[in-house]
VOTORDO-373710 format. One line per 4 residues: their letters; for each residue x, y, z of C-alpha. Coordinates in Angstrom, 1 decimal, padded with zeros to 4 digits. Each point is the difference from the previous one (the first is absolute). Layout:
a> X:Y:Z ~ ...
***
This chain:
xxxx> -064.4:-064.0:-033.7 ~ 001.7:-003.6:-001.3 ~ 000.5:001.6:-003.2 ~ 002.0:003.2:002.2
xxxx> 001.8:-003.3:002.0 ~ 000.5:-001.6:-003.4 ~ 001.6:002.5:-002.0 ~ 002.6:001.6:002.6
xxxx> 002.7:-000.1:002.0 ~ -002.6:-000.7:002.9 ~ 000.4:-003.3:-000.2 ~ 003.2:-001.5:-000.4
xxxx> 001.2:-001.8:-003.5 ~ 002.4:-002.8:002.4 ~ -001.2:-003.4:-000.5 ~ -000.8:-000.4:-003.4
xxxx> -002.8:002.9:000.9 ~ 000.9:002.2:-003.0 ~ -002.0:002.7:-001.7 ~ -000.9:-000.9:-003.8
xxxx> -002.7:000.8:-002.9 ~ -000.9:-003.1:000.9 ~ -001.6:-001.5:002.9 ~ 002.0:-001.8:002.4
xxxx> -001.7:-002.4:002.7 ~ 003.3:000.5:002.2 ~ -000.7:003.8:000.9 ~ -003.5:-000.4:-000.7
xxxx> 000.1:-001.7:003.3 ~ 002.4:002.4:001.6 ~ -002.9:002.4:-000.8 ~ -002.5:-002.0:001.7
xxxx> 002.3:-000.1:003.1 ~ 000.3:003.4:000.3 ~ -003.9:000.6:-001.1 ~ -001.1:-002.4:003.0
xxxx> 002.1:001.9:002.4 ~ -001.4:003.3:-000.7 ~ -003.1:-001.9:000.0 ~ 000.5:-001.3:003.6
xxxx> 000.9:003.2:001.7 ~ -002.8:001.9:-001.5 ~ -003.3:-001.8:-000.3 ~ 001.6:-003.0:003.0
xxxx> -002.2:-002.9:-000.2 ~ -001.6:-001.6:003.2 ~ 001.6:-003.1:001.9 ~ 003.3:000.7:-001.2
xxxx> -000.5:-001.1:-003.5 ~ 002.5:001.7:-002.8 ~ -000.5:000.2:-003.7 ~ 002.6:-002.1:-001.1
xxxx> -002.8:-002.8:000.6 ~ -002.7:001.4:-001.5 ~ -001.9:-002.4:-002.6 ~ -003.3:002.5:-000.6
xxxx> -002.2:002.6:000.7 ~ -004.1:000.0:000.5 ~ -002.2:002.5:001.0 ~ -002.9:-001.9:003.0
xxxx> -002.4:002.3:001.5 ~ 001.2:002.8:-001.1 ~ 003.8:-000.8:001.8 ~ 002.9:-000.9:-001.8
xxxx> 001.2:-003.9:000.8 ~ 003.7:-000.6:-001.0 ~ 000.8:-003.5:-001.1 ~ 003.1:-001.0:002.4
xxxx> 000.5:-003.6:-000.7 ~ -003.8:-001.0:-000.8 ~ -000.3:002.2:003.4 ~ -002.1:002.5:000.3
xxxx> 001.5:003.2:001.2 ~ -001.1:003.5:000.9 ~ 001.7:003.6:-000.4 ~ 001.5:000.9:003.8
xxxx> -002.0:003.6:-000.9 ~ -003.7:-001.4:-001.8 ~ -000.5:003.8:-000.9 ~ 003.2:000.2:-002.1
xxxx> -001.8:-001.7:-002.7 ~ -002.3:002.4:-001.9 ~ -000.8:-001.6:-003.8 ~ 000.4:-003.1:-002.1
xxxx> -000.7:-000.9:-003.5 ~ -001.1:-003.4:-000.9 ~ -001.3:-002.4:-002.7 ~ -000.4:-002.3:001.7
xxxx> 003.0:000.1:002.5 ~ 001.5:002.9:000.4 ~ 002.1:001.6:-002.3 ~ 001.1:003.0:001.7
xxxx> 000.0:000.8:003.8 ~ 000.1:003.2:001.2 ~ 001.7:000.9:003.4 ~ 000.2:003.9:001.7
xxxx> 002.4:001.1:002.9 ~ 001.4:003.7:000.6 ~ -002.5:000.9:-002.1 ~ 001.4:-001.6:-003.5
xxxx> -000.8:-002.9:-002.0 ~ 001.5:-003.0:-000.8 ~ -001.7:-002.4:-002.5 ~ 001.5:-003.3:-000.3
xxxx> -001.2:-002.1:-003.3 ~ -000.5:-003.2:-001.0 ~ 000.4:-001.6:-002.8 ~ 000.8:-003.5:-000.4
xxxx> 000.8:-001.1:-003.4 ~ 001.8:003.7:-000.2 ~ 004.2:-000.6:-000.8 ~ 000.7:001.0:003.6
xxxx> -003.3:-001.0:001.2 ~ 000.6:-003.6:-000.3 ~ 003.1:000.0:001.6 ~ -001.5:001.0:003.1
xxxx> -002.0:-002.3:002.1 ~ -002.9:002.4:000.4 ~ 000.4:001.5:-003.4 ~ 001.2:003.1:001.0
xxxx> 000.9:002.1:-003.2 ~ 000.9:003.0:001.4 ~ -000.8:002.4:003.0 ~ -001.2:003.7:-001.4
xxxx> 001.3:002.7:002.8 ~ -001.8:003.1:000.4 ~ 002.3:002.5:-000.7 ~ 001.0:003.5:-001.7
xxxx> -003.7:001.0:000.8 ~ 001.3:003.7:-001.2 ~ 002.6:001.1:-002.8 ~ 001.2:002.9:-001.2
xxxx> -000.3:000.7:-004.0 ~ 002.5:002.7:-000.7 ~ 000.7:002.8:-002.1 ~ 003.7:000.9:001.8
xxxx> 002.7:-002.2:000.6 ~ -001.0:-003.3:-001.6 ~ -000.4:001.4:-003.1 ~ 002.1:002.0:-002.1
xxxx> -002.6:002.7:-001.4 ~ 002.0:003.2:-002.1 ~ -002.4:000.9:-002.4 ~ -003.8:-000.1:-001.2
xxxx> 000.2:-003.4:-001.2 ~ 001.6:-001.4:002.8 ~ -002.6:001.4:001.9 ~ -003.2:-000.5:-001.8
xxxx> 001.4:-003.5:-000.1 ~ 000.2:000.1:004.3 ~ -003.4:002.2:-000.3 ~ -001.4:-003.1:-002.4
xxxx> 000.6:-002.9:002.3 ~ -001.5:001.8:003.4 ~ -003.5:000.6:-002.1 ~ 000.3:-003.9:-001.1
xxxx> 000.4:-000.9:003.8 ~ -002.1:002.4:000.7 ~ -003.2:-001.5:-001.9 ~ 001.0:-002.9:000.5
xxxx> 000.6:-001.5:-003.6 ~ 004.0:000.3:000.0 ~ 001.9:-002.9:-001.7 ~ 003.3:-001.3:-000.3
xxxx> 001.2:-002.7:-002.7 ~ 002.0:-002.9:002.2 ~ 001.3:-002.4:-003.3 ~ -001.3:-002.6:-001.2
xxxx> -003.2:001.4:-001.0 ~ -001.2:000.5:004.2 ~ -001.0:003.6:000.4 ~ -000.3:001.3:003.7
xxxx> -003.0:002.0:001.1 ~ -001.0:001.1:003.5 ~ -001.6:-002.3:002.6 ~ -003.3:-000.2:000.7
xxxx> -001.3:-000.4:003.3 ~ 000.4:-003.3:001.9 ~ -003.1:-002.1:001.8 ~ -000.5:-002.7:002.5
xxxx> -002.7:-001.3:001.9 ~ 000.5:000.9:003.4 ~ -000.3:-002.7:002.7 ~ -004.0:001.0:001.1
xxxx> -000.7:-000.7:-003.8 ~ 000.0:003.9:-001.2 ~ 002.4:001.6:-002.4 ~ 003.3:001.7:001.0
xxxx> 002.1:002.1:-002.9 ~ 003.3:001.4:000.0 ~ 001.7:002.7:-002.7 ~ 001.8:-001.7:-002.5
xxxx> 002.4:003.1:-000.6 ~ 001.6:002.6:002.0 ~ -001.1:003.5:001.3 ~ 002.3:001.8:-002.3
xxxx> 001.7:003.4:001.3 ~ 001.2:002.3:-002.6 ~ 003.4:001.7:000.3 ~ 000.4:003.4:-001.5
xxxx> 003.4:001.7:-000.6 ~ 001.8:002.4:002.0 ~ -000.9:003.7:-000.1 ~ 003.2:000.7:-000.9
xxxx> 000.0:-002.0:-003.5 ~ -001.1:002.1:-003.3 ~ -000.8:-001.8:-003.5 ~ -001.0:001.1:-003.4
xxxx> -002.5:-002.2:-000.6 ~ -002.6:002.9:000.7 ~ 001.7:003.5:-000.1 ~ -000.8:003.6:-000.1
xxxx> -001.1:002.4:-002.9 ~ 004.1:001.3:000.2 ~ 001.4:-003.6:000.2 ~ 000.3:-000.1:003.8
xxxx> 000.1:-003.8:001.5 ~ -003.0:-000.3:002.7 ~ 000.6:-001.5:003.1 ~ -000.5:-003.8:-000.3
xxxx> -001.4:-000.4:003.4 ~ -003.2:001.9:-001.2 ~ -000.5:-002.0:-003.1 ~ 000.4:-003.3:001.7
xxxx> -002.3:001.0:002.5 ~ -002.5:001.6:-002.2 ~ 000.2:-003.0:-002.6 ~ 000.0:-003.1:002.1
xxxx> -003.2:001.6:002.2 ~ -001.6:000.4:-003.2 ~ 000.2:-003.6:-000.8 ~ -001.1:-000.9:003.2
xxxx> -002.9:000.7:-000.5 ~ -000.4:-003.0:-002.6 ~ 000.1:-001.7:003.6 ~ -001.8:002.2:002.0
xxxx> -003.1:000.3:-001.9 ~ -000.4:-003.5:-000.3 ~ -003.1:-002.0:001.3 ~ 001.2:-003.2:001.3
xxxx> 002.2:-002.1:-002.1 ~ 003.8:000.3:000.4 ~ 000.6:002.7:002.1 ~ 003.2:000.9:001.6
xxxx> -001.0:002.8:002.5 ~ -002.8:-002.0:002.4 ~ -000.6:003.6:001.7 ~ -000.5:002.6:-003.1
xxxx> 003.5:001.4:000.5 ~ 003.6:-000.3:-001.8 ~ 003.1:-000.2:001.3 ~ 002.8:002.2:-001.1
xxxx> 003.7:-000.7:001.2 ~ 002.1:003.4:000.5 ~ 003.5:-000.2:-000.3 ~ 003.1:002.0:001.1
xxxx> -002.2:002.9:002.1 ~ 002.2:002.3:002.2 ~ -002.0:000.8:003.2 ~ -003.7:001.0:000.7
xxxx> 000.0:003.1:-002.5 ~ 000.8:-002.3:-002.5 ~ -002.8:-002.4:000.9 ~ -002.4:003.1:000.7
xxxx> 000.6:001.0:-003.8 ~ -000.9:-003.5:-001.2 ~ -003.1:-000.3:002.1 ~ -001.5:003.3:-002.0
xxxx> 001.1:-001.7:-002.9 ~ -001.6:-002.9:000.6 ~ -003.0:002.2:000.7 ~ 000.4:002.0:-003.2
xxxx> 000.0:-003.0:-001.7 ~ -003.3:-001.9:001.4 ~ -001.8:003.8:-001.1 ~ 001.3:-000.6:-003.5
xxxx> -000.9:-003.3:-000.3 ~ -003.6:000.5:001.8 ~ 001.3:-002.2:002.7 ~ -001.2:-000.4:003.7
xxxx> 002.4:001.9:002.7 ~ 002.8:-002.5:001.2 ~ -001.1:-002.5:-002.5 ~ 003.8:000.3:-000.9
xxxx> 002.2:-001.5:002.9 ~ 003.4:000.6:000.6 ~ 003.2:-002.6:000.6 ~ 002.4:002.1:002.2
xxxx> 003.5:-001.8:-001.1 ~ 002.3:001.4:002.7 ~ 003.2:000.1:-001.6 ~ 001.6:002.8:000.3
xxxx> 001.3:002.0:003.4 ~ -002.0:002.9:000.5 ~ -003.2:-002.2:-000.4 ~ 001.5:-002.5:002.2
xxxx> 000.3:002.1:002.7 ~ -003.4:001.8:-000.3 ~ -001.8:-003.0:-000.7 ~ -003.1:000.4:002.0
xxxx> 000.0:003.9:-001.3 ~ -000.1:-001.8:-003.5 ~ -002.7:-002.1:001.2 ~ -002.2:002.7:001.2
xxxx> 000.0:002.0:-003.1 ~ -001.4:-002.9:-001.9 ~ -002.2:-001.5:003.1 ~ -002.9:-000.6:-002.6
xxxx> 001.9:-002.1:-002.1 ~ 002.7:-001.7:001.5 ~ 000.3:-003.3:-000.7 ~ 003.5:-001.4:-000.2
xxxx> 003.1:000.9:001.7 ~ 003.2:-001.6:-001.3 ~ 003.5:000.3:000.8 ~ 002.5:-000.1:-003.0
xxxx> 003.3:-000.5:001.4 ~ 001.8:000.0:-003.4 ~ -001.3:003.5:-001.0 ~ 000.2:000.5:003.4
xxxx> 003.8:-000.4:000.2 ~ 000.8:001.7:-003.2 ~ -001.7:003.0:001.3 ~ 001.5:-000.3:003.4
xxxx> 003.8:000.0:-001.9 ~ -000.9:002.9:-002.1 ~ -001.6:001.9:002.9 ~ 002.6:-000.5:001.9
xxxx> 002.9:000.3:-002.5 ~ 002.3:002.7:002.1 ~ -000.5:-001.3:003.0 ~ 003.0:-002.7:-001.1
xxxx> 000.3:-003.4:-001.4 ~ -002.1:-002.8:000.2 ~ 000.5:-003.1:001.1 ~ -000.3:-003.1:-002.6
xxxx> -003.3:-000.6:-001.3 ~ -000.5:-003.6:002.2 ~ 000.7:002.2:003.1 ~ -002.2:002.5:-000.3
xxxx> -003.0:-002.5:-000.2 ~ 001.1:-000.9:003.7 ~ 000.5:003.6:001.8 ~ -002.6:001.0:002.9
xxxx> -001.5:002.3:-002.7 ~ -001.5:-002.4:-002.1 ~ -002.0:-002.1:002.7 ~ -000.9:003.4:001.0
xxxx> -001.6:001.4:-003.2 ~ -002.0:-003.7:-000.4 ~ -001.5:000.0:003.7 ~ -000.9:003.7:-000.4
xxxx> -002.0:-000.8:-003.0 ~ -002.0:-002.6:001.5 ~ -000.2:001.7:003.6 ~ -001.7:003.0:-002.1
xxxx> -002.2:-002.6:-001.4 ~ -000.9:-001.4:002.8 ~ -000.4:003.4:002.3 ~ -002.4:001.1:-003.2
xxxx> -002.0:-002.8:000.3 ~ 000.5:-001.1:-003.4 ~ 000.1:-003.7:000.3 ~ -003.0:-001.9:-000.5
xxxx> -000.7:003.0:-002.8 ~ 003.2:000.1:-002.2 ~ 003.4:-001.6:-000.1 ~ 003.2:000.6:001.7
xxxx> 002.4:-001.8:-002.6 ~ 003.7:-000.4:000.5 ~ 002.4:000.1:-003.5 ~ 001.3:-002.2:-002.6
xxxx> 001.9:-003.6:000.3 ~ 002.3:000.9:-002.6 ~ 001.5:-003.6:-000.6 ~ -002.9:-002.0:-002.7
xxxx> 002.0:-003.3:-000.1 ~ 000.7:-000.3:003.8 ~ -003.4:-000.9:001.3 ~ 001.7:-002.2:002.4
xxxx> 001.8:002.7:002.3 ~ -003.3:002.1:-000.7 ~ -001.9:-002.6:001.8 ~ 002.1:000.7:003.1
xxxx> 000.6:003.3:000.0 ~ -003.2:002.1:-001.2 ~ -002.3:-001.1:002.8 ~ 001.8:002.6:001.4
xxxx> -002.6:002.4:-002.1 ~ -002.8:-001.6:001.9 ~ 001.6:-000.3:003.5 ~ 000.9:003.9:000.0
xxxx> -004.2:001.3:-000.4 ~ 000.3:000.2:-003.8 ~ -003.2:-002.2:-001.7 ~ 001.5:000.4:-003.5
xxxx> 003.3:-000.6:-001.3 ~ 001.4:000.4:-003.9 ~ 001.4:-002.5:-001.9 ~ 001.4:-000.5:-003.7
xxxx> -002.3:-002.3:-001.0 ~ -003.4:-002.0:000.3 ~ 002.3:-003.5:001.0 ~ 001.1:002.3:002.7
xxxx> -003.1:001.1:001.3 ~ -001.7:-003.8:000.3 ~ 003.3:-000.8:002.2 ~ 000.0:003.2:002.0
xxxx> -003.6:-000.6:000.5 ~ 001.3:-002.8:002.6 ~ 001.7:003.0:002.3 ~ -003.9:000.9:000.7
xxxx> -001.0:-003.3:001.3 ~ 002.8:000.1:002.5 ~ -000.6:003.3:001.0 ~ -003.3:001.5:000.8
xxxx> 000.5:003.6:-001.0 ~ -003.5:001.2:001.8 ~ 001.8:-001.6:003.1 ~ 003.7:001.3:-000.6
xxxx> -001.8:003.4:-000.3 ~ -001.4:-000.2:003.0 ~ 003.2:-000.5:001.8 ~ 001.7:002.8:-001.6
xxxx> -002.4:002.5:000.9 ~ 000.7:-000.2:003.5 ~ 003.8:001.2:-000.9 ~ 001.5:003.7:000.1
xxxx> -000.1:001.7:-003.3 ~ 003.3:-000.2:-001.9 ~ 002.0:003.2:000.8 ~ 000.6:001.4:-003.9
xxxx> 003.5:001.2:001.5 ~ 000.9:-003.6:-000.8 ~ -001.1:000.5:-003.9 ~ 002.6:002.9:000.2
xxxx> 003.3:-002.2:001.0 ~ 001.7:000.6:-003.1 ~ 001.6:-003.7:-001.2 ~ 003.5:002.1:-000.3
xxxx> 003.4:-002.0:-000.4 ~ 002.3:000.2:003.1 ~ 002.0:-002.5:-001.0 ~ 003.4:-000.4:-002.0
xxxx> -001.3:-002.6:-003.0 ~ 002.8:-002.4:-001.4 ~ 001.3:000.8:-004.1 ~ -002.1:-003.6:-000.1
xxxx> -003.1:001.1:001.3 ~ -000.4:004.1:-002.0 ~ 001.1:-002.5:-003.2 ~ -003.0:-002.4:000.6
xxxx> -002.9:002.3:000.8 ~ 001.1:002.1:-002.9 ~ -000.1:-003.3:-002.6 ~ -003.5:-000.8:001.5
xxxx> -001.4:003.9:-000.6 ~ 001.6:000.0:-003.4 ~ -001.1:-003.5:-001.0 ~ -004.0:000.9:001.8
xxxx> -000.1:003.3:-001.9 ~ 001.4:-001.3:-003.2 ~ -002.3:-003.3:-000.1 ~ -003.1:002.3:000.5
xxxx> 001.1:002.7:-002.4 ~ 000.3:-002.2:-003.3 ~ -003.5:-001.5:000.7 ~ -001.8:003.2:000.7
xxxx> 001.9:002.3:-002.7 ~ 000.7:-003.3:-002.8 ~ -003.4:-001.8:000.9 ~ -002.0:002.2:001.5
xxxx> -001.0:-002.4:002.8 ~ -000.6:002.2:003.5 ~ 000.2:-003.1:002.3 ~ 001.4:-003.3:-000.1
xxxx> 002.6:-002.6:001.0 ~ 003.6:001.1:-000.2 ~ 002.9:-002.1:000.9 ~ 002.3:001.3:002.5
xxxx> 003.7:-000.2:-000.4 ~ 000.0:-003.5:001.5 ~ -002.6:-000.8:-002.4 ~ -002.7:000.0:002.6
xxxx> -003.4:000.9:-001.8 ~ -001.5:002.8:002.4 ~ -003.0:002.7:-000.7 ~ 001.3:003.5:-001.3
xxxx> -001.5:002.9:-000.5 ~ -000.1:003.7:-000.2 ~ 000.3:-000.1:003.7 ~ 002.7:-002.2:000.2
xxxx> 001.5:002.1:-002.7 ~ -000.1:003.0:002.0 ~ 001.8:-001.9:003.1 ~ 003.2:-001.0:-002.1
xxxx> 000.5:003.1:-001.8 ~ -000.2:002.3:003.1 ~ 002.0:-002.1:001.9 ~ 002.7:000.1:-002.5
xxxx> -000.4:003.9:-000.2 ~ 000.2:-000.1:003.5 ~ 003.4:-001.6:000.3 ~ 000.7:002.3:-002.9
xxxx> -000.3:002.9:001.9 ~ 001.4:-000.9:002.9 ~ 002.8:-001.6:-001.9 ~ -000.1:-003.2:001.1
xxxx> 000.4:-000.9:-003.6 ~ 001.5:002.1:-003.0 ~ -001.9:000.5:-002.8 ~ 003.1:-002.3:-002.1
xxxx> -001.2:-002.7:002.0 ~ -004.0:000.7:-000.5 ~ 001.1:-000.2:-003.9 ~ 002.0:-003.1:-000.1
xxxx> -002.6:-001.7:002.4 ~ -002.9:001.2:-002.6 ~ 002.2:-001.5:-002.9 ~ 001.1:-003.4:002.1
xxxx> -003.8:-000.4:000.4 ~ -001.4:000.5:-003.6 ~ 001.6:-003.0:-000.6 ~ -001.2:-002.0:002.9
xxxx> -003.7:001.4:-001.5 ~ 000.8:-000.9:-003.7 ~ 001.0:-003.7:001.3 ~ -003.1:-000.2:002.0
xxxx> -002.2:001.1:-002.6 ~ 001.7:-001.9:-003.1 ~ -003.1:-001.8:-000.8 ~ -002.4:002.3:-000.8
xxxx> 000.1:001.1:-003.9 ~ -000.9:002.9:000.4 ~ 002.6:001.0:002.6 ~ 002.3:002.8:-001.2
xxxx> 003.7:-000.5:001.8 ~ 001.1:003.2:001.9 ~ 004.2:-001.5:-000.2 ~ 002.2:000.5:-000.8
xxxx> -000.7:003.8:-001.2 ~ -002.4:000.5:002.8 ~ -001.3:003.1:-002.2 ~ -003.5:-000.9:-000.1
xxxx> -003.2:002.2:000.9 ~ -000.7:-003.0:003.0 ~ 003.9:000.6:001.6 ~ -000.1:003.7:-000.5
xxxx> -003.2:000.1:002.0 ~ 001.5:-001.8:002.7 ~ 003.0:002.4:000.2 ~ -002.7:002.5:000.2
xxxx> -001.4:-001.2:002.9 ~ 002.6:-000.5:002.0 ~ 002.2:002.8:-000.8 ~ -002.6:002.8:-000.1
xxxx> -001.9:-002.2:002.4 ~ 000.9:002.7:003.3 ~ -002.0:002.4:-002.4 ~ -002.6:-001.9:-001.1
xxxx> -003.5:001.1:002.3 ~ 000.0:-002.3:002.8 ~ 001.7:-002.7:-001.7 ~ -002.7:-000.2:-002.3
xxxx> 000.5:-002.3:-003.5 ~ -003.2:000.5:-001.7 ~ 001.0:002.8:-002.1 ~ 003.3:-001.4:-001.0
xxxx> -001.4:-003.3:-000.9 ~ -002.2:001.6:-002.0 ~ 002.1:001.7:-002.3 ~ 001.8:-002.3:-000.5
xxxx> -002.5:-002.4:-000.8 ~ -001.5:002.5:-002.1 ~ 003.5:000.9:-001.8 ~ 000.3:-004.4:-000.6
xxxx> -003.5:000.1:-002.1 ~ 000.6:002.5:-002.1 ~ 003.3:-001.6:-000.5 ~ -001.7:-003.3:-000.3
xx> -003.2:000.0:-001.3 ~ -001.9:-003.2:000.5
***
């Protein structure tokens, strides 16, 4: 956690307190400040004692004794502390509440352990107990390399013996399992890694990394499913050791369904698949990721088609609002993209998810999870906004990166989400008429306002297309056209080129303006990505295979099957390899 504090915007840089390669006492102890205080409100000590005065730790009796000012101290709550490691003080502490760990460790001749009066090094935060690996939109997969490379790295985490060169000579493996001795003198031990979820493509994504005997793509869907189960079982035949299933099962993440025939169709898939593979029935469980309308608003029908292996529910608003503009596309323009985000139909289609989650009894059993916070380098407006994941019945949340997760993990201490559940049970289903209120413009917008949500499509879709097509990089951080680094996608892809095809048709723009916006914007991209080498400019001739695909999307983009991008990003990184072999 005070490396999460350290190295963002969480803490502020005012006061000398600046972030540098090297370590600097002055937000070192900012760090601290804000480390005590979470301290404080979670794991309270008794007789009003605060962290800040903390000079050591020791483990009597089997209780923990806190060292306030060669005073000794008790937790307010003796059963929040579960584990300690010691030689002969104690060098770790472990503490539980909500049902998540925090270990704080000690280490006094450490560089930021002897800057603190108890030694305190750092405080590990339970957090991102569950990932997902994926084979769909963080990855840019077009062909059988590309995806016996994806294939490759699911068997390595898979049995475990994945590795990744950091510099320097380090090389990073995966975790073993972590042990303390727990206060009565027995042994406690936690995973050291993740339950990893897999997700699979959509079934509406072909390749040619397996075809038929005439040529024909296969559905990708099929071969990610029947590919990553099979390497599953590295994990699931495994005796011991590091396992990442703790119940025999895996968990499989399915994107982009449309309604409960969809999800039906899947399930006997899955089935067909665990009789290939001489697999258990339902050893193969199934995320539900409810992102598109006519699964929104059948939800529980979704649910009951894959009762046995439900595990995960998740809304997706950005695939979620690109299908809701391209569903909707006659019904008449749309209002700007920031807008939309706060019509009635948006809290509607979140609180439907999780009253479906909660009416099917599925927490305590699998996760209700709430989407993406789609700004990486503003962890300091994410610390104040996303316990509003927890707060509305959700008990996971997304977020771009592990940094993320240890801070978001602090939304769960100050919400009990067993608790909040409770309370939201007791309230009326969500009325899926609400999902249906179509976020229509009824507004006259200002020359000002059409000209700036235009720049901001053409710049998002532009600054996405050159990495996926040029680099081949499904996922990563884009600038915005204030320069703002945010997450981008295939979903938020799909949100800015329907949107501008939706002014398109509805002429709220000419497609003259589209094209000068386009060209304004290449150059906006180039600048913001002049210090890669290996960039390739788009101005000023703007004739490139990256800016012809976004002209694609937008301008065929009414056409395109529900606003899908998959197959034109494909192309056209297929067409930018053969053009530029590596």
């Amino acid at each position: 956690m005070m490396d999460a504090l350290y190295g963002t915007d969480a803490v502020s840089e005012e006061g000398g307190a600046i972030k540098s390669k090297q370590y600097n006492p002055v937000r070192g102890q900012r760090v601290f400040e804000q480390t005590h205080g979470f301290l404080d409100e979670f794991f309270p000590l008794a007789d009003g004692a605060t962290y800040q005065d903390v000079t050591g730790f020791l483990v009597k009796d089997g209780k923990l004794v806190v060292l306030v000012e060669n005073k000794e101290v008790a937790l307010k709550d003796g059963a929040q502390f579960v584990g300690y490691t010691a030689s002969p003080e104690p060098t770790s502490v472990l503490l539980l509440q909500n049902g998540m760990h925090f270990e704080i460790k000690v280490d006094r001749y450490s560089t930021v352990g002897k800057t603190h009066p108890a030694g305190v090094e750092d405080v590990v935060v339970e957090s991102a107990m569950s990932a997902i690996a994926d084979c769909e939109d963080s990855v840019a997969a077009v062909d059988a390399e590309d995806k016996a490379n994806v294939y490759a790295t699911w068997t390595g985490l898979m049995k475990g013996s994945l590795t990744a060169p950091m510099g320097g000579g380090k090389v990073r493996t995966m975790n073993p399992d972590k042990t303390w001795t727990k206060p009565d003198g027995g042994e406690i031990s936690l995973p050291g890694r993740v339950v990893l979820l897999i997700r699979n493509v959509g079934l509406h994504v072909y390749t040619n990394a397996v075809t038929l005997q005439d040529g024909t793509e296969i559905p990708e869907s099929m071969l990610d499913l029947a590919i990553t189960s099979l390497a599953a079982m590295h994990d699931l035949n495994k005796n011991g050791g590091q396992q990442n299933s703790r119940t025999g099962s895996m968990y499989i993440v399915r994107p982009k369904m449309h309604g409960p025939e969809e999800v039906a169709f899947v399930n006997d898939l899955f089935g067909k698949v665990e009789d290939m593979l001489g697999l258990k029935r339902y050893t193969l469980k199934m995320g539900i990721m409810d992102e598109e309308r006519r699964t929104s608003v059948n939800l529980y029908e979704c649910m009951r088609e894959a009762q046995n292996r439900v595990v995960f529910i998740n809304t997706g608003f950005l695939d979620r609002t690109g299908d809701e503009i391209h569903t909707s596309m006659e019904a008449g323009p749309f209002l700007p993209k920031a807008e939309i985000k706060q019509q009635p139909w948006i809290q509607a289609y979140e609180d439907n998810n999780v009253d479906c989650g909660l009416q099917t009894e599925l927490s305590g059993k699998g996760q209700i999870g709430k989407g993406m916070w789609a700004a990486p380098d503003n962890m300091k407006q994410m610390l104040k906004e996303k316990i509003g994941h927890p707060m509305s019945g959700a008990n996971t949340a997304w977020v771009p990166s592990p940094t993320a997760a240890t801070l978001h993990a602090m939304h769960y201490h100050r919400c009990n989400v067993q608790e909040r559940q409770a309370e939201l049970r007791g309230r009326p289903r969500n009325n899926v008429d609400g999902i249906l209120q179509v976020p229509l413009l009824k507004r006259k917008l200002t020359p000002e306002e059409i000209h700036a949500e235009l720049k901001n499509n053409a710049q998002s879709l532009l600054g996405y297309m050159v990495r996926w097509v040029q680099m081949g990089v499904g996922c990563s951080k884009v600038p915005d056209a204030n320069d703002v680094q945010l997450m981008e996608d295939r979903a938020t892809l799909r949100i800015s080129s329907q949107h501008i095809a939706n002014w398109l048709h509805h002429k709220i723009v000419s497609k003259e303006e589209v094209m000068k916006a386009l060209k304004d914007m290449a150059a906006v991209v180039d600048r913001q990505n002049a210090n890669d080498p290996s960039y390739k400019p788009m101005a000023p001739h703007c004739n490139g295979l990256e800016f012809q695909a976004a002209c694609d999307i937008v301008f065929k983009g009414q056409d395109i099957p529900n606003g899908y991008t998959e197959g034109l990003l494909t192309d056209f990184r297929r067409a930018y390899k053969a053009k530029f072999p590596a």
